[in-house]
N, C-alpha and C positions, 0 to 999 in steps of 0.2 A: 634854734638860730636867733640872734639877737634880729628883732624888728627892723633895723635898718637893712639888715641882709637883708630878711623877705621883698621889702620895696625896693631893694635894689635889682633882685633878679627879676620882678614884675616889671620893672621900668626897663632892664634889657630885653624881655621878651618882646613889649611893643615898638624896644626901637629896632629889634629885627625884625620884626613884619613890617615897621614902614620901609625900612632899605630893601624890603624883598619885593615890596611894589602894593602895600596896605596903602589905600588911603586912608586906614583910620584904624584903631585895634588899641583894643584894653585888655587887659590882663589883670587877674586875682590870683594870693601867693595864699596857702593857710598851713600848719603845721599844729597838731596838741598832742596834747599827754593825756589818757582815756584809763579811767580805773572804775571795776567794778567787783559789788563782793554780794553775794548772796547766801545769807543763813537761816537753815529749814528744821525746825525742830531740834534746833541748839548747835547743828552741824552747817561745815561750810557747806554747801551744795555746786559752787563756781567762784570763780575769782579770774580775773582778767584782765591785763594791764598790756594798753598797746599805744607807739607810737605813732603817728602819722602825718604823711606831712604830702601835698598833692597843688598841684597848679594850673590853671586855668586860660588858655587863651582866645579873644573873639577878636579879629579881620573883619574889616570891611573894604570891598576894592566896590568905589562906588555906592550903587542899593543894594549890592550882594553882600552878603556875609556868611561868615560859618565861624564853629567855634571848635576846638579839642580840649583834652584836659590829658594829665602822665602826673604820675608820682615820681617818675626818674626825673632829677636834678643835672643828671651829667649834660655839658655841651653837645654833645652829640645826640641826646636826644631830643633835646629842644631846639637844634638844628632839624631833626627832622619834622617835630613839633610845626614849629613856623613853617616849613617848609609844607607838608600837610596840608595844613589849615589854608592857606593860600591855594593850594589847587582847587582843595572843595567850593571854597566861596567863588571860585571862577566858575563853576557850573552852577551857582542855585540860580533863583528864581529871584528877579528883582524886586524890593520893597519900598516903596517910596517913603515910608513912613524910618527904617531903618537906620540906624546911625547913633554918635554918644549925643550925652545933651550937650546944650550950646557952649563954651567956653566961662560964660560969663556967668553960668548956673554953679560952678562947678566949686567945690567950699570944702570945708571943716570945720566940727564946735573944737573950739582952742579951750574949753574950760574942761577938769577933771568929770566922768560920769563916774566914778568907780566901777568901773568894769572890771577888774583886775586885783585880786586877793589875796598874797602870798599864804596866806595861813593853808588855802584849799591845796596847795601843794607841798606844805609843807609837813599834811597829817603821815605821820607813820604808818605801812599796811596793818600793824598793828592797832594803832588806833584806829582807823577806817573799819577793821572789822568789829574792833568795840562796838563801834555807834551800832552798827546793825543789828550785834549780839543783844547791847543792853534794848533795844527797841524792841526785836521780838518777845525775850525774856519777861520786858515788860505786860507785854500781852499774855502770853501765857499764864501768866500770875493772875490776873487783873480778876479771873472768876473759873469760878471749875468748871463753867459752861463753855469755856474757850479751852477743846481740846485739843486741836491740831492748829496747822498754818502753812501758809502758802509761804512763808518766808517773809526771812526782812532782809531790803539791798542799801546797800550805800555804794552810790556812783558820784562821779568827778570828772571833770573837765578843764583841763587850763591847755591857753594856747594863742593862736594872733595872728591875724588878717594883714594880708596886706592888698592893695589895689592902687593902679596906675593905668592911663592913658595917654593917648598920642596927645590932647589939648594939654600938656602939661602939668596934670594932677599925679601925685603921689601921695598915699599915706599909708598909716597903718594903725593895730591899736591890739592890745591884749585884753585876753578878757577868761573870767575863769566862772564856773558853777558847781554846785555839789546836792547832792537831794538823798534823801533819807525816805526812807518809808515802808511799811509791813502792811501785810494780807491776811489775820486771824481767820479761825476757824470754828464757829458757836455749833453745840450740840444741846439737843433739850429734846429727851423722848426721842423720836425718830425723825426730829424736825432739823435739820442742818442750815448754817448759812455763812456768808462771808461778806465782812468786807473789808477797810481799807484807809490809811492814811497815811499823810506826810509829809513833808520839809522841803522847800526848794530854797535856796542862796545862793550869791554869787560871794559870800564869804562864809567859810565853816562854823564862825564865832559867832552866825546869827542864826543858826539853825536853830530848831526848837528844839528842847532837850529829846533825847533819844525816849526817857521815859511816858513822857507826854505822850510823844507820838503813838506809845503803841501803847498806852491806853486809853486814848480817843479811838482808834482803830480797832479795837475790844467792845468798847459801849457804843460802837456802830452798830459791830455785826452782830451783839448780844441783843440790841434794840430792833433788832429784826425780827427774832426767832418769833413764833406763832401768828406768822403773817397771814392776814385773811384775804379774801377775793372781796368786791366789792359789788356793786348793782351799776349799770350803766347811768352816769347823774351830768349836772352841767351845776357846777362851784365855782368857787373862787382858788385859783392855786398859786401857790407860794412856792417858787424856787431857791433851794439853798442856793450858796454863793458857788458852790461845785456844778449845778445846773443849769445855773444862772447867765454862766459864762461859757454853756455851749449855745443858749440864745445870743449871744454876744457876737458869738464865735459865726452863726448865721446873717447876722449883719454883716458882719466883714466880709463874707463871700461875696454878699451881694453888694456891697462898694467897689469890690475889685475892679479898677477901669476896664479889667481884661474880660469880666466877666459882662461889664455895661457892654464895650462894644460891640461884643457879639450878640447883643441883646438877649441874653442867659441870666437876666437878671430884673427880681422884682418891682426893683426902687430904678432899672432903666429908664432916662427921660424924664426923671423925677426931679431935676434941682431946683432948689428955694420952693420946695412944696411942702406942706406937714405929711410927713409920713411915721408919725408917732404921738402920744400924748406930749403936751407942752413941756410937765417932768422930766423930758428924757432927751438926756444930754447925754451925747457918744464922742471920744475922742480918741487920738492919735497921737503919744506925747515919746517924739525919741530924746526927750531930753531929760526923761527920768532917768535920776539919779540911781543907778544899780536895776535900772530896770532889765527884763529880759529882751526886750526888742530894742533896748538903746543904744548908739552907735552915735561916733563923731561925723557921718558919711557913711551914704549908704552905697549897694555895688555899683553904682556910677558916680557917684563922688562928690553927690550932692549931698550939701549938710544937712543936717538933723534939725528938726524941727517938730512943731508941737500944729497940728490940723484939728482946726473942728468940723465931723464929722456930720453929726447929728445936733443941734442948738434948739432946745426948747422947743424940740421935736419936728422943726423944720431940717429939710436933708440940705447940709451947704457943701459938701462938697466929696467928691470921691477918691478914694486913693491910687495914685496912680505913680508910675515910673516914664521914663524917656519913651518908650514906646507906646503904652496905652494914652498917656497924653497926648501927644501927634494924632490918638485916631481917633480922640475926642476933642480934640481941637483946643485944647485945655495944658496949665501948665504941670510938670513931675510936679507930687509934695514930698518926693526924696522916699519911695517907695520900695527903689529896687533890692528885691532882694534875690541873692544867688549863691549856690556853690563852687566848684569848681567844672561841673559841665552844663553845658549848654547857655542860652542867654538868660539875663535876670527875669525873674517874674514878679508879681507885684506879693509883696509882704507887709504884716504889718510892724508896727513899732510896738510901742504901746498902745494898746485900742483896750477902751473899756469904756462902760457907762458906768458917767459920775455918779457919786454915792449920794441917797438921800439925807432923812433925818431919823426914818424908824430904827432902832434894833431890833433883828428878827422876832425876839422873843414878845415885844409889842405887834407884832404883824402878826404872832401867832393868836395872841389873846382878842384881834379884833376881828377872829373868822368867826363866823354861827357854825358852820358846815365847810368841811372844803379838806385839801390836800395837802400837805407838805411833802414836796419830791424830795428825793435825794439821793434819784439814781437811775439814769436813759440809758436804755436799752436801743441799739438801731438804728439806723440812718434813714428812718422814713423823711427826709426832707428835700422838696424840690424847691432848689432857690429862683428857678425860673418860673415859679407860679407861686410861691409863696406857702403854699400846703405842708402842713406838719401835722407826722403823725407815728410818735415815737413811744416803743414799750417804757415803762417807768415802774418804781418801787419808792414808796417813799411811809408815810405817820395819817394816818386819817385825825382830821381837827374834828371834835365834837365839840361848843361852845366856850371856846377859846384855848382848850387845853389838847395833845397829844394824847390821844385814844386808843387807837391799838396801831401796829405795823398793817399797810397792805402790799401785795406784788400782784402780777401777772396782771398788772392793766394798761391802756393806751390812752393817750393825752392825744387830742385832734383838735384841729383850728389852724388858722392861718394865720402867717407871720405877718402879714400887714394887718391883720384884727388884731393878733397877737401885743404888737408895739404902740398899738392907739387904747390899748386896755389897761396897759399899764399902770395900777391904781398907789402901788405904793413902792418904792425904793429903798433898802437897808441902808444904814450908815455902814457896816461892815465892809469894806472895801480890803481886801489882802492878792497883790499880784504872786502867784505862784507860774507864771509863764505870762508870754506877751500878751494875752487874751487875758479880761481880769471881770469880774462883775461880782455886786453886791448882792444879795437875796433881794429878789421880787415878787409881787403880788400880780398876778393877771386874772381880770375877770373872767367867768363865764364860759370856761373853757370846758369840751367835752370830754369825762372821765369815761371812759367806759371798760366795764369788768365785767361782768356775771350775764 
């Protein structure tokens, strides 16, 4: 459907919940085109191509609300839609904190973000399963140590939002993605391993070449094989930019307003305090240009904007949406994010800590002893108390150079020692999703293996 439909049927759905007795209701409209292709040792293994298209309604009569969602478009069921929706929010339970944001919040970035790529719609199913063919292929070749594989996919997404409420916001916006990537297989003696790489764009024409990828993906899981077990020590560890950014990834939990107010979180109660070394700057930018979390307006209609987070390691500010701000007393930074059921939750944009000056490879040569991860195992992490303690595999450093592979060990420490440890920052900075982070150096953390 061209975009102007979509916001039009969202802008009729909320003005039939006010005429049905809404005092207030928004709606979100989404439709894309979904392709996927998977090939396993030179053969297709799946392919999969679907369309979709589904709609979103939330009422509010008062501090009650509820919400539905239907993929049926006909009048008749978005009569019964609104009709629906409107009983439920008469029975819930009142919220004082409930409702859209104020009028006067309510916006749109008017400037291009590129979100939207014709080429990624444009690839042939033939060409789509090239990219994956030549990817794997690539692997396969790359060393006779790489005998099998998990496969190489190419997937794709194009398609466009649209979102409208009762204050008189409408908009909408296209946006398309595509990713690339293969799972090699290394054998040496009885020794097996795997791993893995890959391409993420929001245009086909930036992807990295098919062959790259699956020979970086090769000299991973080749650079694994004869991995040893370790002695229990306390080093220095160094996170690739792939590790790096699931530390990243635990910050943002713990910004989530939803996660402060219910005090579920370790930086709760913490603003304009250092809760990191002075190096370490975290931000929130929706107004990256092709970013994955960039948007003109988020699902309440608040514009896009650029939050600093974390500032030379003082915490200035949390992320939040229409609701969790009300229960911090605090204003949205244009957070919300949602699909098509239930209400928005708090999302991020772009979030990542800013890039230093080292290049890994200088971070590598200034360890005596220590770790290079480059690859967590497990969700040992409670972000209510900060504790982390997650399986890993990664390069053991012997005086400044890459020594052998090790696995089957556990990295432990806490996330608030964790981020005031912080001794060095990569300039490598590459977003491959809305969460992004550079290689880092943390002191003193405990390895333990043997």
């Amino acid at each position: 459907m061209p975009q102007e439909q979509l916001e039009q049927i969202a802008n009729d759905l909320v003005e039939r919940a006010v005429r049905g007795g809404a005092s207030a209701a928004d709606a979100v409209v989404s439709e894309a085109d979904e392709f996927s292709v998977t090939v396993r040792m030179r053969h297709i293994e799946s392919l999969k191509e679907a369309a979709s298209k589904a709609l979103g309604l939330r009422v509010f009569i008062g501090q009650r609300s509820a919400s539905s969602y239907s993929s049926d478009f006909s009048k008749p069921a978005l009569d019964r839609l609104v009709e629906r929706t409107l009983v439920m929010a008469k029975i819930t339970s009142e919220d004082p904190q409930s409702g859209l944001p104020e009028a006067r919040e309510l916006g749109h970035y008017d400037g291009d973000l590129q979100l939207y790529f014709g080429d990624v719609a444009a690839l042939s199913t033939t060409e789509r399963l090239d990219l994956a063919r030549r990817a794997e292929e690539a692997a396969l070749s790359f060393n006779p140590r790489i005998q099998n594989s998990e496969g190489a996919t190419f997937d794709s997404t194009t398609g466009a939002k649209a979102y409208a409420n009762s204050h008189g916001f409408s908009g909408s916006y296209r946006f398309s993605t595509c990713a690339l990537s293969v799972v090699p297989v290394a054998v040496n003696g009885g020794g097996m391993q795997r791993d893995y790489w890959y391409s993420v764009a929001r245009q086909a024409g930036t992807l990295d070449p098919p062959e790259a990828i699956g020979r970086k993906a090769a000299a991973r899981a080749i650079a694994k094989l004869g991995a040893r077990k370790i002695g229990t020590c306390r080093v220095p560890v160094i996170f690739d930019a792939e590790t790096a950014r699931t530390l990243v990834g635990h910050v943002f939990e713990a910004v989530r307003g939803d996660s402060v107010y219910r005090s579920a979180s370790f930086l709760a109660g913490k603003l304009d305090e250092q809760v990191a070394g002075e190096n370490v700057t975290v931000l929130d930018d929706g107004l990256r240009l092709s970013g994955f979390g960039s948007r003109p307006f988020d699902d309440e209609g608040v514009p896009a904007s650029s939050t600093a987070v974390i500032e030379n390691g003082l915490l200035r500010n949390y992320l939040l949406n229409t609701y969790a701000a009300r229960k911090l007393h605090l204003r949205t930074t244009g957070n919300a994010s949602r699909g098509v059921a239930g209400p928005p939750a708090v999302g991020p944009k772009n979030f990542y800590l800013a890039p230093g000056k080292h290049l890994l490879a200088e971070m590598i040569r200034s360890v005596k002893q220590g770790l290079l991860v480059t690859e967590l195992i497990g969700f040992g992490v409670n972000i209510v108390t900060g504790d982390y303690s997650r399986g890993a595999a990664g390069m053991w450093i012997e005086n400044g150079e890459l020594a052998y592979p090790v696995e089957e060990i556990t990295i432990a420490g806490t996330l608030p020692e964790m981020l005031r440890h912080i001794t060095e920052i990569g300039s490598e900075l590459e977003f491959r999703g809305s969460i992004a982070a550079p290689p880092i150096r943390v002191e003193g953390l405990t390895v333990a293996g043997l």
